[in-house]
Legacy VTK file of the C-alpha trace (Angstrom):
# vtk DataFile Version 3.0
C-alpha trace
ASCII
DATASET POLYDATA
POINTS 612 float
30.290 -3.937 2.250
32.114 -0.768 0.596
32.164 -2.433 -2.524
29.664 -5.087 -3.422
31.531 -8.396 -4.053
29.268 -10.290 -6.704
30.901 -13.251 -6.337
31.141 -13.659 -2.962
27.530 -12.874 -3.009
27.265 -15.925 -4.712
29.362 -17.790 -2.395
27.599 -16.829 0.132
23.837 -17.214 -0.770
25.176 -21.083 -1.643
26.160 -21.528 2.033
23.082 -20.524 3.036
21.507 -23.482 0.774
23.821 -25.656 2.884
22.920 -24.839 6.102
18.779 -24.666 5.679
19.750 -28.123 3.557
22.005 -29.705 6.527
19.590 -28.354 9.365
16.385 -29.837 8.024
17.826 -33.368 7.023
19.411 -33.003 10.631
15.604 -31.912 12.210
13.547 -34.372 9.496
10.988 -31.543 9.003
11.242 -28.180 7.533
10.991 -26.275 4.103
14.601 -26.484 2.345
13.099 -26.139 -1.279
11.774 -22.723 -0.127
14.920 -21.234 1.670
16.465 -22.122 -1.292
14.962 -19.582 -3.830
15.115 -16.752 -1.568
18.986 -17.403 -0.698
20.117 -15.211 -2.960
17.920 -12.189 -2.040
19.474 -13.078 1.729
22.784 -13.027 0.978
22.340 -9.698 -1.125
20.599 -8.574 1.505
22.496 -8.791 5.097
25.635 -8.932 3.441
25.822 -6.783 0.891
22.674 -3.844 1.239
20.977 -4.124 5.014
22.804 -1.834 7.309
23.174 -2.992 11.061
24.743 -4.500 13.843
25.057 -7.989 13.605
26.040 -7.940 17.298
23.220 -6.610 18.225
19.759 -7.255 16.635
17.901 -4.564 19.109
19.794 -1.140 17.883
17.379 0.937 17.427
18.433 2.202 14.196
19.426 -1.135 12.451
17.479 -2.051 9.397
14.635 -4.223 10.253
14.313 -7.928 8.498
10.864 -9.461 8.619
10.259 -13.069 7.031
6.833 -12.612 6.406
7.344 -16.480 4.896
8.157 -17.703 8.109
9.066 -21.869 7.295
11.873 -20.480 5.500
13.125 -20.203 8.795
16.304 -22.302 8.157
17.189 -19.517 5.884
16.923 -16.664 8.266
18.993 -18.465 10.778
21.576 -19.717 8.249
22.062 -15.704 7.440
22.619 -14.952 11.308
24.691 -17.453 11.619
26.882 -16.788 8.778
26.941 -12.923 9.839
28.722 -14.258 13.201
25.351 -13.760 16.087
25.012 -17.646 15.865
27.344 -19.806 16.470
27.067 -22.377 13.143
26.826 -26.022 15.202
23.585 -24.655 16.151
21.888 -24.882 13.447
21.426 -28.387 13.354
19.371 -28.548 16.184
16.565 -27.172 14.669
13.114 -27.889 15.583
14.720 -29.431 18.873
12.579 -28.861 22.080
14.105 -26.238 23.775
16.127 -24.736 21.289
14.877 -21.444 19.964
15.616 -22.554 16.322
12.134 -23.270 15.941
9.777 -24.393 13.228
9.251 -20.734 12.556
10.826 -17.825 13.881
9.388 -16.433 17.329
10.902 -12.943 19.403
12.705 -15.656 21.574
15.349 -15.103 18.859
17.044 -11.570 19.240
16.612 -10.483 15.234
12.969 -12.278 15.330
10.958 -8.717 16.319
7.420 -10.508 15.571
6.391 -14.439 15.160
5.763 -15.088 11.858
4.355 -17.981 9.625
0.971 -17.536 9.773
1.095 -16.248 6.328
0.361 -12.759 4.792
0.808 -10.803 8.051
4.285 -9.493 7.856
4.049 -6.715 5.186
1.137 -5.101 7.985
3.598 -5.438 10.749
6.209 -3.595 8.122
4.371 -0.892 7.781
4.231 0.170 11.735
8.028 -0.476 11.556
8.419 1.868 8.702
5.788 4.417 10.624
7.566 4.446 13.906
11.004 5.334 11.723
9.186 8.508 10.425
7.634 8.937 14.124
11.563 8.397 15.845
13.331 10.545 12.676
15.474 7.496 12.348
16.464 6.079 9.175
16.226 2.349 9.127
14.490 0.792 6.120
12.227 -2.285 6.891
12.580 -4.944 4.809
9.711 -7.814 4.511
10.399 -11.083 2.507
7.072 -12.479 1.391
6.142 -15.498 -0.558
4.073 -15.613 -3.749
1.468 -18.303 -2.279
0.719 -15.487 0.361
0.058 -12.692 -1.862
-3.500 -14.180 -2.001
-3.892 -13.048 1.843
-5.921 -9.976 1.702
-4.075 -8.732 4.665
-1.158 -8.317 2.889
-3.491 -5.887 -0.054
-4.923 -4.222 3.892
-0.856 -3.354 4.389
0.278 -2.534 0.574
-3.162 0.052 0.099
-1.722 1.783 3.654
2.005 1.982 2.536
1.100 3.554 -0.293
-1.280 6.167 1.175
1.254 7.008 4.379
4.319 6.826 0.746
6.766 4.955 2.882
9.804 5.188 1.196
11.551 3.386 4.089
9.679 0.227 3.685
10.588 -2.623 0.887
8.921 -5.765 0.331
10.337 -8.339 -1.473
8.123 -10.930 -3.405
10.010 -14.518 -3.906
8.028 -15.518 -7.062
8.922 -18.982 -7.142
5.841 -20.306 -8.647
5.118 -23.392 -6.412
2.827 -23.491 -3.482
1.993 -25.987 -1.094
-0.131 -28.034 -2.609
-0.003 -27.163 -6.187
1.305 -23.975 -8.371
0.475 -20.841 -7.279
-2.407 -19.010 -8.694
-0.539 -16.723 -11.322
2.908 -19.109 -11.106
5.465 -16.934 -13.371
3.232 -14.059 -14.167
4.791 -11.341 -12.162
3.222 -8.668 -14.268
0.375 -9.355 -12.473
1.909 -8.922 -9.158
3.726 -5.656 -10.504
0.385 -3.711 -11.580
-1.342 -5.070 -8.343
1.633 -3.389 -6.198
1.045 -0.169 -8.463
-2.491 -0.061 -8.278
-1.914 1.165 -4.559
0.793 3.007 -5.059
3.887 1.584 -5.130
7.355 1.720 -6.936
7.858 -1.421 -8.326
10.893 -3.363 -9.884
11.361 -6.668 -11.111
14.092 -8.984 -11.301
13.642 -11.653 -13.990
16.077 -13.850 -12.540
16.016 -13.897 -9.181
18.550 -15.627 -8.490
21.459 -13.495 -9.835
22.727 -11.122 -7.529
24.715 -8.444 -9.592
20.871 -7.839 -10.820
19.475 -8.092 -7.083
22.077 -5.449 -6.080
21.859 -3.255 -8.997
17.754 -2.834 -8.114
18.647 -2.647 -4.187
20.529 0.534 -4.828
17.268 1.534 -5.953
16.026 1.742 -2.024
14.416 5.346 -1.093
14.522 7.049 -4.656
11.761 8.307 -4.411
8.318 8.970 -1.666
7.047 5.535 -2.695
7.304 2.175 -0.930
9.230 -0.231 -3.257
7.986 -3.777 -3.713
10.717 -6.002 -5.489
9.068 -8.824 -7.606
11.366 -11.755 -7.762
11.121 -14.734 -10.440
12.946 -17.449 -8.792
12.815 -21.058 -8.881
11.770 -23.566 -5.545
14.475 -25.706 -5.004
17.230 -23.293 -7.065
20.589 -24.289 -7.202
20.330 -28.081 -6.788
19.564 -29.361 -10.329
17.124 -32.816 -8.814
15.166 -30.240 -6.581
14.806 -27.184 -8.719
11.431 -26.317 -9.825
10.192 -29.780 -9.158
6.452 -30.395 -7.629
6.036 -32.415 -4.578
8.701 -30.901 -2.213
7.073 -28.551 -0.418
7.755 -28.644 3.453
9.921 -31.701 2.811
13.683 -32.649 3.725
16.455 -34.303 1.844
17.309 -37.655 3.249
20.893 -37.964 4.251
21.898 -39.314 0.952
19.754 -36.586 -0.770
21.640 -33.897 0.861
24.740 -35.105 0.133
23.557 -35.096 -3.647
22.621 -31.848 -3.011
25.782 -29.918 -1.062
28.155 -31.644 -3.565
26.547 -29.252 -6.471
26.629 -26.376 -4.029
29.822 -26.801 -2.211
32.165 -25.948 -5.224
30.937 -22.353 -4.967
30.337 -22.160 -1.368
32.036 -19.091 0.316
31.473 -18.411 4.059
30.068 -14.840 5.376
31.632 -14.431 8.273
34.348 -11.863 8.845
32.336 -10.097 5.679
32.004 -6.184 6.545
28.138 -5.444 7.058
27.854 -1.357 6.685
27.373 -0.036 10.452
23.574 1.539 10.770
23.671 5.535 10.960
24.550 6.866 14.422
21.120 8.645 15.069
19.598 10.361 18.499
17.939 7.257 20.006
14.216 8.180 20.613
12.801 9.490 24.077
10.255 6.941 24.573
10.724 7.256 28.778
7.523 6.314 30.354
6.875 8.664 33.266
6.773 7.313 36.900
3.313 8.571 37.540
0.369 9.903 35.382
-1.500 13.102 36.007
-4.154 12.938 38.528
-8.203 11.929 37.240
-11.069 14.488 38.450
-14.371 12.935 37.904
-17.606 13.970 40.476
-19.594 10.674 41.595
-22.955 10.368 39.835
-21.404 11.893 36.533
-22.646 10.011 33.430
-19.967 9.070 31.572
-19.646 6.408 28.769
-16.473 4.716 29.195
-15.858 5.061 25.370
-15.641 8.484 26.082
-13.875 8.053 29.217
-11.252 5.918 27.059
-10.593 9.032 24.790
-9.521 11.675 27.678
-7.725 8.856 29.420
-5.730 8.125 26.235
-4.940 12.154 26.205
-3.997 12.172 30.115
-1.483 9.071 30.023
-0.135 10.224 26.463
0.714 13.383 26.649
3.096 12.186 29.745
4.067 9.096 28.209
5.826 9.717 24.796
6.218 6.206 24.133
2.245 6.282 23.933
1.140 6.258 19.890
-2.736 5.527 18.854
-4.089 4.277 15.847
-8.022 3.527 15.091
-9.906 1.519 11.797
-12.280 5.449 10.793
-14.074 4.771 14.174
-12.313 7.020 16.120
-15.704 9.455 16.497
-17.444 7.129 18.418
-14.083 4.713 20.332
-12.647 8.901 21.420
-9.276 8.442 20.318
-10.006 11.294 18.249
-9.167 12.712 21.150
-5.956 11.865 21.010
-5.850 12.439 17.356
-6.330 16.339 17.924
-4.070 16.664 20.221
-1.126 14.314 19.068
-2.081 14.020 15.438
1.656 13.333 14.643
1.608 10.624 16.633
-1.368 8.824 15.502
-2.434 7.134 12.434
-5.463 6.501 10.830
-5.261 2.585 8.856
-9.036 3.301 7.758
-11.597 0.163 7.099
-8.829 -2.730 7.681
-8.839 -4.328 10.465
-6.303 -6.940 10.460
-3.596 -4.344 9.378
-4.989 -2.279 12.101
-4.130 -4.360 14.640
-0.384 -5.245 12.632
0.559 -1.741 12.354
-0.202 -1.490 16.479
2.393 -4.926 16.543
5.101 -3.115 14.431
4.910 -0.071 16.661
4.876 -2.266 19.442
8.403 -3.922 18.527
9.784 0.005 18.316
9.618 0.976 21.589
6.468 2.378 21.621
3.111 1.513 23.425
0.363 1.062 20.771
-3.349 1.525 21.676
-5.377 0.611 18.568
-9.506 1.123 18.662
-12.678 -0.141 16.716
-15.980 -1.859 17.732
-15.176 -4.459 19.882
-17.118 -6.903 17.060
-14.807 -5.757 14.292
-11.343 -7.104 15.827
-12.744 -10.713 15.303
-11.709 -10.126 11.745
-8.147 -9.811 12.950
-8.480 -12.732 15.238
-4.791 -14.300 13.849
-3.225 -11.211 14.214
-4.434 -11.276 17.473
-3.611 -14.731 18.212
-0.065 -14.737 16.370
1.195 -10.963 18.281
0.413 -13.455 21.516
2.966 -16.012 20.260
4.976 -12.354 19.452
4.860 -11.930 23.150
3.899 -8.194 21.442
3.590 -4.923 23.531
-0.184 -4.489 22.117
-3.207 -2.237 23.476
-6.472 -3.116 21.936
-9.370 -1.319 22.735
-12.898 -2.330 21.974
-16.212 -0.421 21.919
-19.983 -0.590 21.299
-20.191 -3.631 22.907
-23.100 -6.032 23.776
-26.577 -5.810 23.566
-26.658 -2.754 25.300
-25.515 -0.766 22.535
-28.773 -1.013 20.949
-30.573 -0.108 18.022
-27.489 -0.720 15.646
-28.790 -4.652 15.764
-26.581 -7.369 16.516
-23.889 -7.395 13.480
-22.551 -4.170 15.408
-22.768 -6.011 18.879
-19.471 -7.589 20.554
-20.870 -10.788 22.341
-17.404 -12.592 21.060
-14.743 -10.745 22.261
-13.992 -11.847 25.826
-13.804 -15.300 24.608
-11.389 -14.510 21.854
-9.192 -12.224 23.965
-9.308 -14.714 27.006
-7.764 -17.406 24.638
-4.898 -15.468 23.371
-1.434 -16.299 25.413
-0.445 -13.877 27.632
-3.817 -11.589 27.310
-5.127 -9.587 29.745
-9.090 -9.043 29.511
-9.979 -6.061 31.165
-13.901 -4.872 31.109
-14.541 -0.981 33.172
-18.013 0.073 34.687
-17.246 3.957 34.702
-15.207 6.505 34.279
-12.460 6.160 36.598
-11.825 2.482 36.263
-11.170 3.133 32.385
-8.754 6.006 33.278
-7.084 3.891 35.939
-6.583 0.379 33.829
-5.532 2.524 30.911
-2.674 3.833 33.257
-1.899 -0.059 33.942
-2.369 -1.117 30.758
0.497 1.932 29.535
3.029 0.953 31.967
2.238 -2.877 31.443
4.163 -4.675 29.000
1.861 -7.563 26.829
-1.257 -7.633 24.988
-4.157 -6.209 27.085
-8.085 -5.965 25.370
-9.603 -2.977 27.339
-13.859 -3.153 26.674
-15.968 -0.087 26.689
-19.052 0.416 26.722
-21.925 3.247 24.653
-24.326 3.782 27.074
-23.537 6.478 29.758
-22.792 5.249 32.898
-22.377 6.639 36.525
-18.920 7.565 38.386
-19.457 5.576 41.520
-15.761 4.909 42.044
-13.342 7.908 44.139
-10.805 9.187 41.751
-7.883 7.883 44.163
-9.342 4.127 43.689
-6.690 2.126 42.352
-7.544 -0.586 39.863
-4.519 -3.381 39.494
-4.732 -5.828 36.756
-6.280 -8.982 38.015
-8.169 -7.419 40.721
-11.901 -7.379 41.287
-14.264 -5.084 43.629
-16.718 -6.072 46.209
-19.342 -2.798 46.367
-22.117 -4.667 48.411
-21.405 -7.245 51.308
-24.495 -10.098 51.844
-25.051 -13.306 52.944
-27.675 -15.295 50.271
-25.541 -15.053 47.069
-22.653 -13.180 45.362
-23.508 -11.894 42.205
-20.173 -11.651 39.581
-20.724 -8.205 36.833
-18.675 -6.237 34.878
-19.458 -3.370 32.730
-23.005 -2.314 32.288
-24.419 -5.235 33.893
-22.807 -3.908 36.983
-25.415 -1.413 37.093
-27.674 -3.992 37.016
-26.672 -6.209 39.619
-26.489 -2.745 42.318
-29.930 -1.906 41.440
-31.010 -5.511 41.855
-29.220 -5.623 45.492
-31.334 -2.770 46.512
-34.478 -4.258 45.207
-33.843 -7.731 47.346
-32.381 -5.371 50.155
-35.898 -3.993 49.989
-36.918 -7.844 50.608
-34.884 -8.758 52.806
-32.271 -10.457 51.273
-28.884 -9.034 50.940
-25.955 -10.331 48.420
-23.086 -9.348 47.746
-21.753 -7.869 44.538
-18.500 -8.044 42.785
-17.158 -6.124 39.883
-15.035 -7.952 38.045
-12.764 -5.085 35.947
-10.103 -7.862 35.364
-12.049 -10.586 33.566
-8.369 -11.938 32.704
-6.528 -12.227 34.688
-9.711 -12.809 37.291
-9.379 -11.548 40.871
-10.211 -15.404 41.818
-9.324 -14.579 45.958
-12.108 -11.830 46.228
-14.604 -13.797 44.539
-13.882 -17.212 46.065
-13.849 -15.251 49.541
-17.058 -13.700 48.716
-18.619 -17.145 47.612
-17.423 -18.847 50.924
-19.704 -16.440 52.805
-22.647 -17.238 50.497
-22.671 -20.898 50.215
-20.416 -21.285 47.523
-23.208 -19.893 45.356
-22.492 -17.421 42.566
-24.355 -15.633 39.653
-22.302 -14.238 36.546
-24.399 -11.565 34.782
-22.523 -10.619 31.669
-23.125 -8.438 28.415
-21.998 -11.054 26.501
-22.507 -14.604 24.878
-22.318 -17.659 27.656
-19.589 -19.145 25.554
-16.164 -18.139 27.278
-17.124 -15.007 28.264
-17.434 -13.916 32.291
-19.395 -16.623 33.368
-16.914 -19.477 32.132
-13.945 -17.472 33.547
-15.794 -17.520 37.127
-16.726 -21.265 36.693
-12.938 -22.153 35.551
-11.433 -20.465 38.108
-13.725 -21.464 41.101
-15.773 -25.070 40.070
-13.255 -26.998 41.660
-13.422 -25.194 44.997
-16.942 -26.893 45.626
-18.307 -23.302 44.139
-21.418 -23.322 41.798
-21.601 -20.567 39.736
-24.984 -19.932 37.465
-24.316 -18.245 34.376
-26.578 -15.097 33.230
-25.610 -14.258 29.638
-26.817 -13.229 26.687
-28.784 -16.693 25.098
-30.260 -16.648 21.533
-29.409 -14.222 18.335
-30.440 -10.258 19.231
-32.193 -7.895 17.106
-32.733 -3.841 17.480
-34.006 -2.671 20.202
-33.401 0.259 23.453
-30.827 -0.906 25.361
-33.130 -1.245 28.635
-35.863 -3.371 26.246
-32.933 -5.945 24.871
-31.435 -6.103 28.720
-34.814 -7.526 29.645
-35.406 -9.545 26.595
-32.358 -11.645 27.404
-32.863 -11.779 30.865
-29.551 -9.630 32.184
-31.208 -6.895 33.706
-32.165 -5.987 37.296
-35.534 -8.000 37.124
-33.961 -11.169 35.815
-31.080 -10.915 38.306
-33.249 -10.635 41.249
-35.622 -13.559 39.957
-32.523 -15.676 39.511
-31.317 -15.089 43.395
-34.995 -15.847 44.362
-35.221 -18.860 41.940
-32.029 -20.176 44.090
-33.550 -20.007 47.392
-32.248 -17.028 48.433
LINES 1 613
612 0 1 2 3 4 5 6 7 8 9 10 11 12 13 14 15 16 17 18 19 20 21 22 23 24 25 26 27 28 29 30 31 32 33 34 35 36 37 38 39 40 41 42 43 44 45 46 47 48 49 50 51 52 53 54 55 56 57 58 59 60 61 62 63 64 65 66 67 68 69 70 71 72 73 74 75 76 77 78 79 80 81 82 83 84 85 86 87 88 89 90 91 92 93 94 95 96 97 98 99 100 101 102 103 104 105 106 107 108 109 110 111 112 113 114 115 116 117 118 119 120 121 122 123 124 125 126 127 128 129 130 131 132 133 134 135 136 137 138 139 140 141 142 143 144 145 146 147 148 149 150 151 152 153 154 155 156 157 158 159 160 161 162 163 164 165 166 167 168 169 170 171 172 173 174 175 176 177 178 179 180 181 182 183 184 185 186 187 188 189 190 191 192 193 194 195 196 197 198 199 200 201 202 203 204 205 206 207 208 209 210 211 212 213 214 215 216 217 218 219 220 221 222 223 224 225 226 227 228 229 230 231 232 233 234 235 236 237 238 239 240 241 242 243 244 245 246 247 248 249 250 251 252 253 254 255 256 257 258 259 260 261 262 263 264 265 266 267 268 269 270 271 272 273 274 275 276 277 278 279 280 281 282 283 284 285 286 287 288 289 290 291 292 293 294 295 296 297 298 299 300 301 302 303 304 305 306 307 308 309 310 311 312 313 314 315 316 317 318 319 320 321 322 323 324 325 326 327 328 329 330 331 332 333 334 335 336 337 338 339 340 341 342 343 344 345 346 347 348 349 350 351 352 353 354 355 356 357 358 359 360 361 362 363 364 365 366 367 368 369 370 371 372 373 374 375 376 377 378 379 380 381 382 383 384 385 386 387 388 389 390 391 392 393 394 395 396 397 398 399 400 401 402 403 404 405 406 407 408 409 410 411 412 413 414 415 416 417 418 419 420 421 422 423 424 425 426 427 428 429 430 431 432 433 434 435 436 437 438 439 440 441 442 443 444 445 446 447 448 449 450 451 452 453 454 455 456 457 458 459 460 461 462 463 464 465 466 467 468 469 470 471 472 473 474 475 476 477 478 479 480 481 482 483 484 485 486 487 488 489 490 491 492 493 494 495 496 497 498 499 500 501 502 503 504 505 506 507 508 509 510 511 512 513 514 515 516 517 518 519 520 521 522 523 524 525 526 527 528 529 530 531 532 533 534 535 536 537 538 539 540 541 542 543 544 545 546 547 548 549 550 551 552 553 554 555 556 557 558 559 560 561 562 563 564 565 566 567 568 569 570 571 572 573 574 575 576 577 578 579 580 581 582 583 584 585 586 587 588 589 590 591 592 593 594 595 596 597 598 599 600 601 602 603 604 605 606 607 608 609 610 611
């Protein structure tokens, strides 16, 4: 709009009350009372400040929307219906199986760039928008509606102390203060003082509107956007329920609809002022240079010499350099572990194109997500153990459908004397639950180069595991290494022994030791513990008697061993799981290995144990 039109404004936000009203009586579910105080922030919003193209929600250079308080859902639809992208007779089947006016907004919708709901992750996923603007020298602000009830999420403090460190102007987040939460009032209710000086504290312009709800005010601080290097938080005082006298303000009506004969109550206070948005003019987004973020059609070629001892940490670092610097879409950001994952690798030689997001894990991984929905393929690092703190993140970018690398170090027992609250022995059974994952777990060098190549030119969420100790090359650098693969490196006949990782190792030098004995097995690496190269191992266990041995770096629970047994138990194949049983202490790697029995030795007195 050239010219704001207050009024219309008004007109407008009150249609938006009608829809979210009219689609959850329709649905009988949903959050009305909470689209309703943040309708007028909406309306001002993609009608009268947000530039973009309503026609299409992917331009690159469109101003980004996130509704961090995803079950106002109704109201985000509503707006992108009234802006023309929607037809309006669709609204009222939300919550219908199959339509993709969900419960809460998922990337199935066009304008919907990350799931949210899960509460208090948006602002993090923000603030990888906001850096991949600076990154692409486009302009678009990113604008993230959050609710007061999540402000006590400490992700969203994670995201707000980054922001203000990285001063990005081009990000906004709006706080709808409307004092009620789910189950009772909020913990500060009408305070917003305290929300301003918290927003301040980490550096942060900060403006207030003390009624939210009237939009030459909302306007008048929106023109504020990008005065100066600071990110601008917005705190809004509004009332649940605003604009319908019986609802406004009023406990109890959290995440509940009107009946028929409520809503009609209801749209007859709001219809007098109604005004419809579409046909309104919605300012056209800049006309920028679109990014290069063309992925190359092949990476330069690996040179490793078999026998080298290489930790595939380290491994992970010069890979990261090799398929960035021909990949531009590549970025890398790490949680101040980047000394011992080696993306400080990539740091020295991009450092424009990676960012540090320090001691926070689940913003870590939400910055990678924001990237992610930019174009550009995000590999995040930290200890393996430490991404359990951002296990929602995790789990919600896999209901994103997000473009996510994670990569995990210092994992297992074998990393030794740092004792076992440094130790990953989680991981593969968080990462194998996440939708759409791909688990992948390298025993040297050239396996991590090669999956990191897949992993680049692979779109989804793929967990990549490496390891501290050094291991040896024992793979050709032309070996190719396809997701959901697996490698047999010995061929026998007594039982097939399932490793990945350092335990690999383990199960050659065992194979040599019963080779010694007369008794050959065969030995499979399994790189891709998700998904699991089921056909080589099943074909493997066929010419062992359906006998197979997981040894794994790892806890019993979901890890390798349960992967095997899931895939192959109901082929007639018994598989006996080798894991890591009981809570670890310090210790050499080799001396913990044999404590919990997944070394050589204990690998070699489990085949004899079975007969073999």
């Amino acid at each position: 709009m050239i010219e704001t039109d207050i009024e219309l404004l008004k007109g407008i936000a009150n249609q938006l009350r009608i829809h979210s009203i009219n689609a959850t009586t329709a649905a009988g579910s949903g959050h009305p009372t909470s689209c309703c105080s943040a309708a007028d922030i909406v309306a001002g919003l993609f009608f009268g400040q947000m530039k973009y193209d309503a026609k299409n929600p992917h331009y690159y250079n469109n101003d980004r929307f996130i509704l961090s308080k995803g079950h106002a859902a109704p109201l985000l639809y509503a707006a992108w219906a009234e802006n023309g992208f929607i037809p309006v007779s669709e609204l009222n089947k939300l919550r219908q199986f199959g339509n993709d006016l969900e419960g809460h907004p998922t990337p199935r919708l066009a304008f919907a760039d990350v799931a949210t709901g899960s509460l208090g992750q948006g602002l993090g996923v923000g603030v990888g928008m906001a850096l991949a603007a600076l990154q692409d020298n486009l302009d678009y602000n990113t604008y993230v509606l959050l609710g007061d009830g999540e402000i006590a999420e400490g992700a969203v403090w994670e995201a707000a102390s980054l922001a203000g460190f990285y001063k990005l102007s081009n990000l906004i987040a709006i706080v709808d203060a409307n004092r009620l939460g789910q189950s009772q009032a909020t913990a500060f209710g009408h305070d917003i003082n305290i929300y301003v000086k918290r927003f301040e504290a980490f550096g942060w312009r900060v403006e207030t509107l003390d009624d939210g709800h009237d939009l030459e005010e909302i306007m008048e601080v929106l023109s504020g956007v990008g005065l100066d290097e600071r990110p601008l938080a917005i705190i809004a005082k509004t009332y649940k329920g605003a604009g319908v006298s019986f609802l406004q303000d009023k406990d109890n009506w959290h995440g509940k609809p009107l009946s028929p004969e409520e809503a009609i109550r209801a749209i007859a206070e709001l219809q007098p002022m109604a005004k419809s948005g579409l046909g309104v003019v919605i300012t056209a987004p800049t006309a920028l240079p679109a990014p290069n973020l063309t992925a190359p059609g092949s990476y330069p070629a690996i040179s490793y010499n078999l026998g080298d001892k290489i930790a595939t940490r380290e491994a992970y670092g010069a890979a990261l350099v090799r398929v960035g610097g021909a990949n531009p879409a590549v970025v890398a950001m790490d949680g101040d572990t980047k000394n011992s994952t080696y993306s400080e690798k990539f740091f020295k030689q991009f450092p424009e194109r990676f960012t540090e997001c320090f001691i926070a894990e689940q913003n870590l991984v939400a910055v990678a997500i924001g990237f992610g929905t930019r174009g550009h393929v995000p590999f995040a690092s930290t200890f393996a153990t430490f991404f359990t703190r951002a296990a929602d993140q995790i789990r919600v970018a896999g209901i994103s459908s997000a473009n996510l690398k994670l990569v995990g170090s210092h994992v297992g027992i074998s990393i030794g004397e740092d004792g076992p609250s440094q130790m990953a022995l989680e991981d593969i059974a968080l990462f194998r639950a996440v939708a759409g994952s791909s688990v992948l777990y390298p025993a040297d060098a050239v396996a991590t180069e090669k999956l990191l190549e897949e992993m680049a030119k692979t779109r989804g969420i793929q967990f990549l595991r490496t390891s501290r100790p050094k291991t040896p090359v024992i793979y050709k650098n032309d070996e190719t290494f396809p997701i959901g693969g697996a490698k047999v490196l010995r061929e026998g006949t007594k039982a097939t022994v399932v490793a990945a990782g350092v335990t690999l190792f383990e199960a050659l030098k065992a194979a040599d030791t019963l080779k010694a004995a007369g008794i050959s097995i065969t030995v499979i690496d399994a790189y891709s513990v998700k998904p699991l190269g089921k056909d080589v191992i099943l074909a493997a266990a066929k010419k062992t008697g359906n006998t197979v041995i997981t040894v794994e770096d790892h806890y019993p629970e979901g890890g390798l061993g349960d992967a095997v047994a899931g895939e192959l138990s109901c082929e007639g194949v018994k598989v006996h799981k080798m894991a890591v049983n009981g809570l670890p202490r310090s210790g050499k790697a080799e001396e913990l290995m044999a404590a919990f029995s997944i070394d050589a030795a204990a690998i070699v007195k489990k085949v004899k144990s079975l007969g073999a």
